[in-house]
C-alpha positions in Angstrom: 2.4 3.8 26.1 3.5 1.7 23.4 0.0 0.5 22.2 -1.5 4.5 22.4 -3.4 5.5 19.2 -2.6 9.6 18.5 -4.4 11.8 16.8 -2.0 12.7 13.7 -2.6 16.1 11.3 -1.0 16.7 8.3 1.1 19.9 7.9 3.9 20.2 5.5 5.8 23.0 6.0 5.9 25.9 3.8 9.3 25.9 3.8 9.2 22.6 2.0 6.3 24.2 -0.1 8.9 26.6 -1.5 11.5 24.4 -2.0 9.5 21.6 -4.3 8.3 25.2 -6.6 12.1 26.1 -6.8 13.2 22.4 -7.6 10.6 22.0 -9.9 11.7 25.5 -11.8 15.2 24.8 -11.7 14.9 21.7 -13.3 17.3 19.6 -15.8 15.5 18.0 -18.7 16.0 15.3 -21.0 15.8 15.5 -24.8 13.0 14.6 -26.6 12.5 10.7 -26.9 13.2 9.3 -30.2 9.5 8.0 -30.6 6.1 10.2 -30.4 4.1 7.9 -28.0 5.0 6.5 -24.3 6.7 3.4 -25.8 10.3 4.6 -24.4 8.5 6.4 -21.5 6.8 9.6 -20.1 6.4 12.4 -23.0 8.4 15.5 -22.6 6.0 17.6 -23.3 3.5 15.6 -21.3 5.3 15.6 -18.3 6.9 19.2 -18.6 2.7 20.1 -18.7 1.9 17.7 -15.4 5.3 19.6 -13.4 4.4 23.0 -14.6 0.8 22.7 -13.0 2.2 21.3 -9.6 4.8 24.7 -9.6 2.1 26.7 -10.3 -1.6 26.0 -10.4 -1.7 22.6 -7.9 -3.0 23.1 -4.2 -1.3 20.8 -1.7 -3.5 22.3 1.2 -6.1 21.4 -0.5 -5.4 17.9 -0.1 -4.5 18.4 3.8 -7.7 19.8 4.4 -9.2 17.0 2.9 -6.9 14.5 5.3 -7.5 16.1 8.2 -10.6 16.4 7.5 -11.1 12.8 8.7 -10.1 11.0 12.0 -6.3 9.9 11.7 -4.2 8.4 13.8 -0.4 7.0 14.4 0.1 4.0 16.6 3.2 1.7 17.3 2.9 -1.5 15.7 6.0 -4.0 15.8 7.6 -1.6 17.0 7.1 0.7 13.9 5.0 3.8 14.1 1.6 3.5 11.6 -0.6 5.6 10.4 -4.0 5.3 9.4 -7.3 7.0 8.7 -10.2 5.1 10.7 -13.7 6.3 10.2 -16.8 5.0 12.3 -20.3 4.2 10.8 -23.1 5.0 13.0 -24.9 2.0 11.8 -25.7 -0.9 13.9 -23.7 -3.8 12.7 -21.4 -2.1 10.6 -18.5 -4.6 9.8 -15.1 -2.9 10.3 -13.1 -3.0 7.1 -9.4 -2.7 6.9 -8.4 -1.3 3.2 -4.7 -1.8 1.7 -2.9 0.1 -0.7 -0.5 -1.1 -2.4 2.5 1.0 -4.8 2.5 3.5 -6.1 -0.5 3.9 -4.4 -1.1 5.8 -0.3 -4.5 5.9 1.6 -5.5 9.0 -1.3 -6.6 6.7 -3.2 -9.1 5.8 -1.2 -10.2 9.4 -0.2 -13.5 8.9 -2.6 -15.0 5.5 -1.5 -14.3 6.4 2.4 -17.9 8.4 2.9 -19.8 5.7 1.2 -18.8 2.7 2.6 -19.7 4.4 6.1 -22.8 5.9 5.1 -24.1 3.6 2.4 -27.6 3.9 0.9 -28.7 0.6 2.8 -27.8 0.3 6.2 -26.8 -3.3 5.9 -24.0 -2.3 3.7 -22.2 -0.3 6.5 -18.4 -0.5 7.0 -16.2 1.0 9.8 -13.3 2.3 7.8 -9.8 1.9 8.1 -7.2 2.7 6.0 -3.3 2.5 7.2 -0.5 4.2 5.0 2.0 0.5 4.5 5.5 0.7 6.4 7.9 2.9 4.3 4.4 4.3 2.3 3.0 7.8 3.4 3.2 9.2 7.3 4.1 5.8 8.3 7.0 5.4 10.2 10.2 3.8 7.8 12.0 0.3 8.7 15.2 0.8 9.7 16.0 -3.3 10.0 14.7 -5.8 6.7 11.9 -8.2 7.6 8.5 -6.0 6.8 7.5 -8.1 3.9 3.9 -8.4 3.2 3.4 -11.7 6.1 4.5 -9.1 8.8 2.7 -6.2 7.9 -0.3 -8.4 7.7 0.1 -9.5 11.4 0.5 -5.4 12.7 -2.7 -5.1 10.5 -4.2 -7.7 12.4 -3.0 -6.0 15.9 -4.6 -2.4 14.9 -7.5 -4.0 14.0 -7.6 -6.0 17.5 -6.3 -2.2 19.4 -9.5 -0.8 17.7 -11.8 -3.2 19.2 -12.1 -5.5 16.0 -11.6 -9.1 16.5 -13.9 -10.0 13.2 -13.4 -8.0 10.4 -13.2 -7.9 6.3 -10.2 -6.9 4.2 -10.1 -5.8 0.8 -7.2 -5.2 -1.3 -4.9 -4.6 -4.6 -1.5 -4.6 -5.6 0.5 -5.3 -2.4 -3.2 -4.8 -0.7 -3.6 -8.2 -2.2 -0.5 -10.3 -0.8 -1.5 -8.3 2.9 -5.2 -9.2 2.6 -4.3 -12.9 1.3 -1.7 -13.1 4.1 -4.4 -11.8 6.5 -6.8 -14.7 5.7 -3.9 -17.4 5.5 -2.4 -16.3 8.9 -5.4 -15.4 11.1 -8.6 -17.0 8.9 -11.2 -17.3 12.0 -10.7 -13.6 12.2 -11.9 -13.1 9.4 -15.3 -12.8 8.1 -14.0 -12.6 4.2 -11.4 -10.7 2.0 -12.4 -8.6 -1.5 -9.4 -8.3 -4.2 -9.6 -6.4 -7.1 -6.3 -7.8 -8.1 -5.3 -11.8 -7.8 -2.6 -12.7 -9.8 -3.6 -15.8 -10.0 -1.8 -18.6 -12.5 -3.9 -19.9 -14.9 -5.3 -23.4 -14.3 -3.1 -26.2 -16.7 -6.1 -28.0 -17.2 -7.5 -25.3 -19.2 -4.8 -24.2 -21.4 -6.4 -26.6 -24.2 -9.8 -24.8 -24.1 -9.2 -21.2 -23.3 -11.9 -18.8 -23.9 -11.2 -15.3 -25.9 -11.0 -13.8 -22.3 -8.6 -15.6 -21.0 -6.4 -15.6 -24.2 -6.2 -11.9 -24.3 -5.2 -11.6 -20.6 -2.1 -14.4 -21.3 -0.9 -11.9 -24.6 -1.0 -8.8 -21.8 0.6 -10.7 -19.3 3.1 -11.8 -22.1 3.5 -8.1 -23.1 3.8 -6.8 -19.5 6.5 -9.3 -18.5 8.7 -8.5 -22.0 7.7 -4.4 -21.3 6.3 -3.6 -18.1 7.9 -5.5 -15.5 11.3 -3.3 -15.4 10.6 -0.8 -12.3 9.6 -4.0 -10.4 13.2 -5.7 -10.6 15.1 -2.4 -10.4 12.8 -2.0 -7.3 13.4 -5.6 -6.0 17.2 -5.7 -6.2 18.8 -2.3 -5.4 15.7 0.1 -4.6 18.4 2.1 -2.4 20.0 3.3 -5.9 16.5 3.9 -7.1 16.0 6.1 -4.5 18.5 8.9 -4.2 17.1 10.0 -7.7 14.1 10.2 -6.9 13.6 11.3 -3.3 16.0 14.5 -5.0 14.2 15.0 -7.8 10.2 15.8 -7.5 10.5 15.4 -12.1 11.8 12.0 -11.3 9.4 11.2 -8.4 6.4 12.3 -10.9 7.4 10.6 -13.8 8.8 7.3 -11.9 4.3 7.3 -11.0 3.2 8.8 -13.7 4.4 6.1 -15.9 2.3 3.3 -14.4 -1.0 5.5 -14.4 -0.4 5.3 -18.2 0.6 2.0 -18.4 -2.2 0.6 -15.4 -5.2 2.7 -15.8 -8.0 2.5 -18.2 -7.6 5.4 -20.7 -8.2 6.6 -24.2 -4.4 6.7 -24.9 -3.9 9.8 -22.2 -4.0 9.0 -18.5 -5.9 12.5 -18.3 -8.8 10.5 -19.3 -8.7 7.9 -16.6 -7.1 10.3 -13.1 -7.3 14.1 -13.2 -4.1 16.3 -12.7 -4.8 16.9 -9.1 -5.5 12.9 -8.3 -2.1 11.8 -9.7 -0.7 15.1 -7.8 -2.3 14.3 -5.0 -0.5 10.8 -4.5 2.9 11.9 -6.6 2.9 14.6 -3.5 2.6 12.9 -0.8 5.6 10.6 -1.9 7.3 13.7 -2.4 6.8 15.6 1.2 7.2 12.1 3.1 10.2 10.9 0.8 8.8 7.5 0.8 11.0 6.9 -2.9 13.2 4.3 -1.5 11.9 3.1 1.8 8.3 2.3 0.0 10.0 0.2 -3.2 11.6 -1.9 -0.7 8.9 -3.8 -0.2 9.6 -5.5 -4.0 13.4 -6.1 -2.5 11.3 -7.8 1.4 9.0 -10.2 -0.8 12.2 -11.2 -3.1 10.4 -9.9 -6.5 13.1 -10.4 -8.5 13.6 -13.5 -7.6 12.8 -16.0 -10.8 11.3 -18.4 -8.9 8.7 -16.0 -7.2 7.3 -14.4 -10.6 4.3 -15.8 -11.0 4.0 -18.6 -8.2 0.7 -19.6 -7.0 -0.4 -17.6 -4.3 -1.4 -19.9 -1.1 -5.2 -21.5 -1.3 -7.6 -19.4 1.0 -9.8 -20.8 2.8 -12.3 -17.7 4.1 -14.6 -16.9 1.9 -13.5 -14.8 -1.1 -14.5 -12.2 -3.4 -13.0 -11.3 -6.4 -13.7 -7.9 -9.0 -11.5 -8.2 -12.3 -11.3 -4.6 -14.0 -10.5 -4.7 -17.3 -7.1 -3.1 -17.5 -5.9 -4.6 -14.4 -2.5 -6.2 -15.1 -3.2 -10.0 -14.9 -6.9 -10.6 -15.2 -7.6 -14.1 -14.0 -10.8 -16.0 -15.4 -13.0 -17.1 -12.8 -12.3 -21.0 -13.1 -8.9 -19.8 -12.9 -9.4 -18.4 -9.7 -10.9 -21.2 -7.9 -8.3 -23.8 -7.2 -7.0 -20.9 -4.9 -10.3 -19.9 -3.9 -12.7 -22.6 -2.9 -14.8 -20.6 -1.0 -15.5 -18.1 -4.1 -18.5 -16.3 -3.2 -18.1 -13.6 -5.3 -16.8 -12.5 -9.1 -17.2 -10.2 -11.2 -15.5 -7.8 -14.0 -16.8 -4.4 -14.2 -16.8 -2.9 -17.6 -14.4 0.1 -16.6 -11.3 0.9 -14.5 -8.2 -0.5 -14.5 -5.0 -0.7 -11.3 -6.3 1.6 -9.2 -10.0 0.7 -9.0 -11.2 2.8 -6.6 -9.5 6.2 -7.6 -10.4 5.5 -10.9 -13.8 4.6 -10.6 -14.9 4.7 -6.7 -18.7 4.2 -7.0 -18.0 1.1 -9.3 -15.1 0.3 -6.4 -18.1 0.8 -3.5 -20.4 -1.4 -5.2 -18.3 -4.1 -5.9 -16.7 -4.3 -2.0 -20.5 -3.9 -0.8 -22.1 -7.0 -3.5 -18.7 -8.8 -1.9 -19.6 -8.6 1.2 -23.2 -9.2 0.9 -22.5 -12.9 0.1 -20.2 -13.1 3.9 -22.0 -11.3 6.4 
């Protein structure tokens, strides 16, 4: 039946096992860069050190047992197979929650805030949990046609979450988890009983531009520098991900250092990503891109939303209606002042910006992740 949910396991094969170790060992490298620091890209030595640990110390079935360790599922969705991890509370009056990931991100990152949003210290804070791998992303299934841009992924979310006996339900979000969650409450807003965001690339407000605070001129200088330095992968991913992907889906040096890059650039750090995700974390997700090769199908979501596009680099997102919670970590990319963030918002019930963590919120910092989604919510129950 087309709308039957399946139990799904992870198991790579050891074959495939084998073959990453030998393609890892067998690798080409480049010379040294011409600078000591990350401003021409990953270290050498740095990233030789990250691909020697996966060859030899890293433990991928670690990570499956830790997957199948939880209730996942596939299920056709627009005629697309998805996956997804969907865990129950046992608490009455748990809201069910649908969390989105967004690149180069996969449900992992999730992985650390699953238990307690399902088994929260106060009952009244319960979620039922569900966490689907994005079209192209993970052990979803891979478009073969275009047209699964952020507005139609949004309405299969909305299907699962009806096929799971959900009709009212929360969404939280960052990265592309923000343009599905926003396109969730635009397209289907009596659904929904409120989104969370820890990232809303909001444009600033022109009416402030005359009196802006020390906050909100430090977050236009990063923007500046991230458009001048930071924006590259996203146009090469927008315009020809295809090219983008034959290196990468052949090369597990290039796969790592194509992700390794932004949890330099995107995570909150004391100058070595080490600081902010472990080895095994950023293995974790590098690896699952790796076994699923998800390299070009999963950057063709930049190419479906027309990224690269002048004229859709920085527009205004569409004003929300359903009430709204925002959490602005303080190496997030664009970090959007709160009056900044209510023209778009009206119905801002919630703001906040924790002192630590940075693009990946909640595999960076998941109890600070947890307790922002739960304050959130608290104010839309």
């Amino acid at each position: 039946m087309v709308d039957e949910v399946i139990p799904f396991t992870v198991d790579v094969p050891d074959e495939d096992l084998a073959d990453l170790r030998q393609r890892l060992i067998r690798s080409r490298w480049p010379e040294t860069a011409t600078v000591p620091d990350w401003s021409q890209g990953v270290p050498l030595a740095w990233l030789r050190d990250l691909c020697a640990y996966w060859a030899e110390t890293y433990e991928w079935r670690r990570l499956e047992r830790r997957l199948n360790a939880l209730p996942q599922f596939t299920t056709e969705l627009d005629g697309l197979g998805i996956h997804f991890i969907h865990v129950r509370s046992p608490h009455p009056g748990a809201l069910p929650l649908v969390l989105t990931h967004g690149w180069p991100g996969s449900v992992v990152e999730f992985l650390d805030v699953i238990e307690p949003l399902v088994h929260p210290s106060d009952p009244a804070d319960a979620f039922h949990v569900v966490c689907p791998s994005l079209p192209g992303f993970g052990f979803s299934g891979k478009p073969t046609a275009p047209g699964w841009g952020p507005a139609r992924v949004a309405r299969a979310w909305a299907d699962l979450m009806s096929r799971l006996g959900y009709e009212r339900f929360g969404a939280q979000g960052g990265d592309w988890g923000w343009a599905i969650t926003s396109s969730l409450a635009e397209q289907f807003p009596e659904r929904l009983a409120g989104i969370h965001l820890n990232y809303a690339p909001v444009p600033p407000d022109q009416s402030t531009m005359n009196n802006l605070t020390e906050y909100e001129r430090r977050s236009l200088d990063d923007l500046r520098q991230f458009a001048e330095w930071g924006i590259g992968y996203a146009l090469q991913q927008g315009t020809r991900p295809q090219t983008l992907g034959y290196g990468l889906v052949d090369s597990p040096v290039g796969q790592c250092a194509w992700i390794a890059e932004k949890y330099w650039a995107w995570t909150d750090h004391d100058g070595d990503p080490l600081s902010a995700l472990t080895q095994d974390q950023m293995l974790d997700n590098i690896s699952v891109y790796w076994h699923t090769a998800t390299a070009a199908s999963s950057a063709r979501v930049y190419w479906e939303d027309g990224f690269a596009r002048p004229s859709n680099q920085g527009r205004p997102t569409a004003t929300l209606t359903v009430p709204v919670g925002v959490s602005v970590f303080p190496r997030e990319i664009i970090r959007p002042s709160r009056r900044w963030c209510e023209p778009f918002y009206p119905d801002l019930r919630f703001y906040e910006q924790p002192e630590h963590g940075g693009h990946f919120a909640a595999f960076e910092q998941p109890a600070v992740f947890v307790t922002q989604v739960q304050r959130a919510f608290r104010t839309m129950r």
